[in-house]
C-alpha positions as CSV (number, residue, x, y, z in Angstrom):
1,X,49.0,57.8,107.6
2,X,48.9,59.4,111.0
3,X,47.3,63.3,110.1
4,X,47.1,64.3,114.0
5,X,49.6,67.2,115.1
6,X,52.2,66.5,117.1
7,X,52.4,68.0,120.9
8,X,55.1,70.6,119.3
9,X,53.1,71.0,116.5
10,X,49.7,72.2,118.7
11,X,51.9,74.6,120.7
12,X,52.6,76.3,118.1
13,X,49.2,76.5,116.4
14,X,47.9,77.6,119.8
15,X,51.0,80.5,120.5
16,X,49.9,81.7,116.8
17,X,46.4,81.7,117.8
18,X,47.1,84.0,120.9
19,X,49.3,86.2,118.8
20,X,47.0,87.3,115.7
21,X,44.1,87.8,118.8
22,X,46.8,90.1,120.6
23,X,49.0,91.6,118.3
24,X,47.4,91.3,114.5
25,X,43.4,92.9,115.3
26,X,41.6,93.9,111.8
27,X,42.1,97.7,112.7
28,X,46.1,97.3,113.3
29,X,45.8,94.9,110.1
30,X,44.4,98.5,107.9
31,X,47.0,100.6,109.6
32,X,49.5,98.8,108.7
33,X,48.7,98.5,105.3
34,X,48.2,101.7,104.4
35,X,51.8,102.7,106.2
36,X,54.9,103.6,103.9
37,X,56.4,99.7,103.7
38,X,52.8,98.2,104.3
39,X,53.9,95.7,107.5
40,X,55.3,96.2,110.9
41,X,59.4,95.5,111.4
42,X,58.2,95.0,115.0
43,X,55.8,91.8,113.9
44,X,59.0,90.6,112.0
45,X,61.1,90.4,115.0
46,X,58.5,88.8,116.7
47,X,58.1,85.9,114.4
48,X,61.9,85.6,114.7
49,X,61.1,85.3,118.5
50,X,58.7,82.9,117.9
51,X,61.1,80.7,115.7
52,X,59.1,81.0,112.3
53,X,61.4,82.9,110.5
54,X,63.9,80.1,111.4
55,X,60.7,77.0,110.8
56,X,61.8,75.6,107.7
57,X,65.6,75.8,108.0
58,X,68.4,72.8,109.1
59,X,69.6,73.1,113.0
60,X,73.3,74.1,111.1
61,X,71.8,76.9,110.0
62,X,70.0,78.1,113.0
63,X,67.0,76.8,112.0
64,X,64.4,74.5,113.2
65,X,64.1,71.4,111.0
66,X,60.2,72.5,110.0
67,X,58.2,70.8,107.3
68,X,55.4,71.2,104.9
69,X,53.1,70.4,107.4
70,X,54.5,72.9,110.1
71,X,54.4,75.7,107.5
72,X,51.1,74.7,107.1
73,X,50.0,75.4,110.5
74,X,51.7,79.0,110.5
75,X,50.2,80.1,107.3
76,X,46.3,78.7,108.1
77,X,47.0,81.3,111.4
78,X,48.4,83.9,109.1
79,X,45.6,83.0,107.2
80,X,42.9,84.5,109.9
81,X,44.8,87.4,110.8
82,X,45.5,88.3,107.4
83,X,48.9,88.6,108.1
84,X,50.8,91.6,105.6
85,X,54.4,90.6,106.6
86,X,56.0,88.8,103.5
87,X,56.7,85.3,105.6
88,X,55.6,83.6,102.4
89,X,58.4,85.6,99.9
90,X,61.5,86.0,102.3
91,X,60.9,82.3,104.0
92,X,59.2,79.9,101.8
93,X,59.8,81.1,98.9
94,X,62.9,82.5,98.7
95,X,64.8,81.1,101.6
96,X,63.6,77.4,99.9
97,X,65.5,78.5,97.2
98,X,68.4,79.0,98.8
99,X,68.3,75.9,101.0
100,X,67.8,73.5,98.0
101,X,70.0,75.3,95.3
102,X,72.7,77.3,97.0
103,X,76.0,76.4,97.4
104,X,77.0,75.5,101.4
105,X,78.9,78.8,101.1
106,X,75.6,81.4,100.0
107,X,73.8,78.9,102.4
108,X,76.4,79.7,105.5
109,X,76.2,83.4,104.4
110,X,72.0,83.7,104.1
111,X,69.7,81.0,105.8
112,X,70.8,81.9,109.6
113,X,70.4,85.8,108.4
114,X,66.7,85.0,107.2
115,X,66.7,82.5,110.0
116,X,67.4,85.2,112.8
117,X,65.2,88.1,110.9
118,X,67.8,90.2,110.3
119,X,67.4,89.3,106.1
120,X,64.6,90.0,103.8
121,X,64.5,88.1,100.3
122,X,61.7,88.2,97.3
123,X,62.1,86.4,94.3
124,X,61.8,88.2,90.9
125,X,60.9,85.7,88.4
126,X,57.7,86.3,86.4
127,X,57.6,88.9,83.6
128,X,55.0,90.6,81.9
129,X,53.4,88.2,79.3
130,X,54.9,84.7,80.7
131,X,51.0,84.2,82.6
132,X,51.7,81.9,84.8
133,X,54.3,80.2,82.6
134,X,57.6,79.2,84.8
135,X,60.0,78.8,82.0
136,X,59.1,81.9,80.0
137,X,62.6,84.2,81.2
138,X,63.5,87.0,78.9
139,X,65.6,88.6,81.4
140,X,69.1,88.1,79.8
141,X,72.3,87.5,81.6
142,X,75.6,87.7,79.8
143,X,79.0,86.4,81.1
144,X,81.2,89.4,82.1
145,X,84.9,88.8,82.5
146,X,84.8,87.2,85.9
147,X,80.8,87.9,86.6
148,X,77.2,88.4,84.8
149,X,75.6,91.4,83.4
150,X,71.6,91.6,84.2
151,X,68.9,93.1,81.9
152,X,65.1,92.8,81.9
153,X,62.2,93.7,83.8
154,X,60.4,91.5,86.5
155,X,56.7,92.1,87.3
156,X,54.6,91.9,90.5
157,X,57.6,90.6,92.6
158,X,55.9,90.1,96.1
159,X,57.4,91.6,98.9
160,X,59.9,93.2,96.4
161,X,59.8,96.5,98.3
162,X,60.8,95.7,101.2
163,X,63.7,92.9,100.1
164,X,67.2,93.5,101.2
165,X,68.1,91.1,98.2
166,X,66.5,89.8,95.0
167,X,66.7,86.5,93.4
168,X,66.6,87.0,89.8
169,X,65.4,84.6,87.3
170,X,67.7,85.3,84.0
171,X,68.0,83.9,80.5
172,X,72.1,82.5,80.6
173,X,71.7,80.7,77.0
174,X,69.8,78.1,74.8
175,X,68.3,74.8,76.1
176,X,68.3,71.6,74.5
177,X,65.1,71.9,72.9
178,X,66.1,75.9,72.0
179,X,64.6,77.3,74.8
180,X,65.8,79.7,77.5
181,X,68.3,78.0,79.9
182,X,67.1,79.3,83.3
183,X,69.7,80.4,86.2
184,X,69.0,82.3,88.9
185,X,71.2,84.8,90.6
186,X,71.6,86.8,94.2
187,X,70.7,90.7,93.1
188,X,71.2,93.5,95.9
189,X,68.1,95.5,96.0
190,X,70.3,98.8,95.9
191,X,72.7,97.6,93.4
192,X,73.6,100.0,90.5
193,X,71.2,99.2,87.4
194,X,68.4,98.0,90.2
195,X,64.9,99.6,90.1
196,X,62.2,98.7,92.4
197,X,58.5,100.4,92.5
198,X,56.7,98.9,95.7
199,X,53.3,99.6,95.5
200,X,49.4,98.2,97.3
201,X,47.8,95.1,95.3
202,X,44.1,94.3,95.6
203,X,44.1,93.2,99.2
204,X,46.3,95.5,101.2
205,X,49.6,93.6,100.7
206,X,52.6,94.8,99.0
207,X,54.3,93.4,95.6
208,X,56.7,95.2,93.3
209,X,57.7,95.9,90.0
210,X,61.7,95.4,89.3
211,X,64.0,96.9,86.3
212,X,67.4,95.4,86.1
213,X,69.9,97.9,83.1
214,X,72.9,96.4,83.0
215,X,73.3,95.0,86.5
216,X,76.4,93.8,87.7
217,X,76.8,90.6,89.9
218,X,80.4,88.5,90.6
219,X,80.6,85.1,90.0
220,X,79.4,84.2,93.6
221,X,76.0,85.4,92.6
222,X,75.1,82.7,90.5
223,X,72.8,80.4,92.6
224,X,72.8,76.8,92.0
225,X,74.1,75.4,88.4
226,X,74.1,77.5,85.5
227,X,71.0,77.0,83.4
228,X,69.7,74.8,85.4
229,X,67.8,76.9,87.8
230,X,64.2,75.7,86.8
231,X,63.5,72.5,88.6
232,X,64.4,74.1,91.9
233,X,62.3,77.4,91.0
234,X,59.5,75.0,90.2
235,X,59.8,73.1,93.4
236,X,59.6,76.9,95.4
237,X,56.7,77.4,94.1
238,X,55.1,74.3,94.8
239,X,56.1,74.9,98.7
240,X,54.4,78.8,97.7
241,X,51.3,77.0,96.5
242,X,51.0,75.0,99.6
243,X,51.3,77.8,102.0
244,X,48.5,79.7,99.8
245,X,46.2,76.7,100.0
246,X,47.0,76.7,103.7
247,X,46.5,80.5,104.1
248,X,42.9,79.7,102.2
249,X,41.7,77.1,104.2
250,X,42.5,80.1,107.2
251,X,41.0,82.2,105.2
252,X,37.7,80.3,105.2
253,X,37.2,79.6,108.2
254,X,37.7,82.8,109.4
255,X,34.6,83.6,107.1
256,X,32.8,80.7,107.9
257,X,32.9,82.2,112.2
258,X,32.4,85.4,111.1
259,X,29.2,84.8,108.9
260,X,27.6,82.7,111.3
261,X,27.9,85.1,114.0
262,X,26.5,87.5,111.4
263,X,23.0,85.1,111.0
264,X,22.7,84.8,114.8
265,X,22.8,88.9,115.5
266,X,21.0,90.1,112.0
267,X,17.2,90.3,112.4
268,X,14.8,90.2,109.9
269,X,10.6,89.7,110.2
270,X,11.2,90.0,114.1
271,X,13.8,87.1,114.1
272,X,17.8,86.3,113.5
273,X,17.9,85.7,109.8
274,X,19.9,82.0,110.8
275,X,16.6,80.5,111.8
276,X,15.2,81.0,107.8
277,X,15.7,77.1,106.4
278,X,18.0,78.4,103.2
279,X,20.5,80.5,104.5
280,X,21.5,77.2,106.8
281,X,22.0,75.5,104.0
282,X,24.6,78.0,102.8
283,X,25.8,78.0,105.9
284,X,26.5,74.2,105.6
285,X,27.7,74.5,102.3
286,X,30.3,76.7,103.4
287,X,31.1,74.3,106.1
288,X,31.5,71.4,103.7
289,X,33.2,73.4,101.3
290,X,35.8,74.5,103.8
291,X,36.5,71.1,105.0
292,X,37.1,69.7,101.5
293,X,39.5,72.5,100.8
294,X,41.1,71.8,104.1
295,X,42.1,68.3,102.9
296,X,43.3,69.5,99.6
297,X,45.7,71.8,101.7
298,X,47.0,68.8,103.7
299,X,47.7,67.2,100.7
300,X,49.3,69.6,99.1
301,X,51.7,69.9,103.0
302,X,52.3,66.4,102.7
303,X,53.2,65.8,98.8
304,X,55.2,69.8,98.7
305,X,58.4,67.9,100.1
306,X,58.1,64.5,98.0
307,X,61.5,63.9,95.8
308,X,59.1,63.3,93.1
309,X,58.7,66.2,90.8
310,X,56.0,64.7,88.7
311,X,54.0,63.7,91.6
312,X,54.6,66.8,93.7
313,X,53.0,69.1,90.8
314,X,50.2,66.8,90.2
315,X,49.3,67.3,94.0
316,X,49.9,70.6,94.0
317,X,48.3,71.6,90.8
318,X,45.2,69.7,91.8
319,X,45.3,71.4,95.1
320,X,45.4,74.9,94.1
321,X,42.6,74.3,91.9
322,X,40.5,72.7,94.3
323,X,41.2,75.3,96.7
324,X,40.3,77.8,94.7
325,X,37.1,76.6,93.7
326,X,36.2,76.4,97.5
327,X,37.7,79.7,98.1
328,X,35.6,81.5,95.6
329,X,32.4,80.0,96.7
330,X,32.9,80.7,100.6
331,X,34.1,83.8,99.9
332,X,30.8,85.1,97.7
333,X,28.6,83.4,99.8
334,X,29.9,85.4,102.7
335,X,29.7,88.4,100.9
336,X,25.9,87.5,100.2
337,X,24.7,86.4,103.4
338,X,26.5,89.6,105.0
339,X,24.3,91.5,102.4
340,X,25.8,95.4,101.8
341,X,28.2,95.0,104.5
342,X,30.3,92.8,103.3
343,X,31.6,94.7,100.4
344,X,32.5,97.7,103.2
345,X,35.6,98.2,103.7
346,X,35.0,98.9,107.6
347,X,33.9,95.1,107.8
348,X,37.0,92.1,107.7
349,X,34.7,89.8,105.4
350,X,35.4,92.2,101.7
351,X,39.2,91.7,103.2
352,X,39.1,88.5,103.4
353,X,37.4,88.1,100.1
354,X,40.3,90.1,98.2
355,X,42.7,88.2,99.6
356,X,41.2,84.8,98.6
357,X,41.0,86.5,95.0
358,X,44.4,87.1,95.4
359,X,45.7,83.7,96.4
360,X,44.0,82.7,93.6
361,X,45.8,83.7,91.4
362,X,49.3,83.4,92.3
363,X,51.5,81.3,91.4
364,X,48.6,80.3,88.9
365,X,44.7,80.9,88.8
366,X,42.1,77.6,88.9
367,X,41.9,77.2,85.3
368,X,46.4,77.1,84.9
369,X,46.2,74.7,87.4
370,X,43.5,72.5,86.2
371,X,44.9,72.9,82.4
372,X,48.4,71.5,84.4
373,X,46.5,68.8,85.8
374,X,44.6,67.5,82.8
375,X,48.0,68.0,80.9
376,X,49.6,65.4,83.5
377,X,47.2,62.9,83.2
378,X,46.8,62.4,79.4
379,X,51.0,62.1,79.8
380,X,50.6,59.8,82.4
């Protein structure tokens, strides 16, 4: 298997590169978070501009035909800037959803809307008490003459606040096996019944919590087939859980340059502390570390579009996991080696960290994923 980019592939890596140095510095980065909607509308329309609102879509659709791999490359940049737009709800998430469930109609009427910039999506799914379970939906929809009635509550919904429309993950019977049959459903985020509290998680992005009391929705809001929205929630996810892992490996390297920097200025006893024997060792265990979680990521690209449902969660679970791991031990031994500064929150490195602690846990933490994992293979 051939893993070098291709020619298009660098150009964009390198445009993305010159973009977070221009337009995304750490100081803008705390600015922005602490505005009212927590990103900038004008770094939205540039990534429209650039084509990545538009990356993963078909050419019928106004999109560009992206991959795995190319969102992989945009969300290890995102990654270093630490990037507060929500690319990762409205266009991987959210907009997968709608290119492998919805109907060619919602797909004509949506994709070249995200596509162009001009649409914001977020997916409402998890609920308080499901953990990281997907198919725990207590959110009830009932048939309504010609439509469906929405009830429930939806919990830390990112990029919820600042969605034009919600896809809502509702309970629409009884499975097989007498659990919750899953469908999912196109929600306006100003609909009657439709509460939304936006509000700052741990590292400066945004996320929200939703109330649906007796929402109404027509027919033409039901998206995909009726209770059988869970594979193709499941398979978002797994494209979310490769973009983290690629945001991570970003993540870490951004770390990794700005702790060695750190050992080279810092004196101590007269000299730079990166001449003492032990803290190159760290150094190079952050090195290492970063690399092995940078293959994990390119797995996890590579397997996130294979037809294979079994397979595709077995890479990705074993991914996140890894990635995690890696993530966690980078990220404190920045924090050490940076001494009392890195905790600060004038310094990027305590940013950085909270937003590895964050990727961490969504879309399920280390131990989830390696529970998944070890499930998988006593099955297989």
């Amino acid at each position: 298997m051939d893993f070098n980019y291709t020619d298009e592939q660098n150009a964009l890596r390198d445009t993305l590169a010159r973009f977070i140095a221009k337009d995304y510095g750490f100081e803008q980065r705390r600015a922005l978070a602490k505005s009212d909607i927590g990103f900038s509308r004008d770094h939205w329309k540039q990534f429209a501009e650039l084509g990545l609102t538009a990356l993963p879509f078909a050419e019928d659709f106004g999109g560009l035909n992206g991959n795995a791999v190319d969102t992989m490359l945009v969300m290890e940049a995102f990654g270093r800037g630490l990037v507060l737009e929500p690319y990762l709800a409205t266009v991987i998430v959210a907009g997968g959803l709608i290119r492998d469930a919805g109907s060619p109609a919602q797909q004509e009427a949506h994709l070249p809307s995200i596509a162009s910039g001009k649409l914001m999506l977020a997916l409402a799914h998890y609920e308080r008490g499901a953990r990281y379970k997907v198919s725990r939906v207590d959110t009830a929809a009932k048939a309504d003459g010609g439509g469906w009635t929405l009830s429930g509550s939806k919990g830390v919904v990112l990029g919820g606040g600042a969605a034009d429309k919600l896809l809502v993950s509702a309970n629409t019977g009884k499975g097989p096996n007498g659990t919750g049959a899953i469908s999912l459903f196109l929600v306006d985020s100003k609909a009657a019944g439709v509460s939304v509290r936006s509000y700052m998680t741990q590292d400066g992005g945004r996320a929200a919590e939703v109330r649906l009391d007796k929402v109404s929705v027509g027919a033409d809001a039901l998206l995909g087939p009726k209770d059988g929205a869970l594979p193709a929630i499941e398979r978002a996810l797994d494209y979310g859980i490769a973009a983290l892992c690629a945001e991570a490996v970003g993540i870490m390297a951004a770390l990794n340059e700005a702790t060695l920097e750190y050992l080279k200025t810092r004196k101590q006893f007269g000299q730079p502390i990166g001449r003492f024997q032990a803290l190159q060792h760290r150094m190079v265990d952050m090195v290492i570390a970063t690399e092995q979680a940078r293959s994990m990521a390119t797995l996890a690209a590579v397997k996130a579009d294979a037809p294979d449902a079994a397979a595709r969660r077995r890479a990705l679970s074993a991914a996140k996991a890894y990635v995690g791991q890696q993530a966690r031990f980078v990220g404190q031994q920045a924090v050490q080696l940076h001494g009392g500064m890195g905790v600060v929150d004038e310094l990027n490195v305590s940013h950085y960290f909270k937003r590895l602690t964050m990727i961490n846990i969504t879309f399920g933490d280390t131990d989830y994923h390696l529970g998944l994992f070890s499930d998988m293979l006593l099955a297989a």
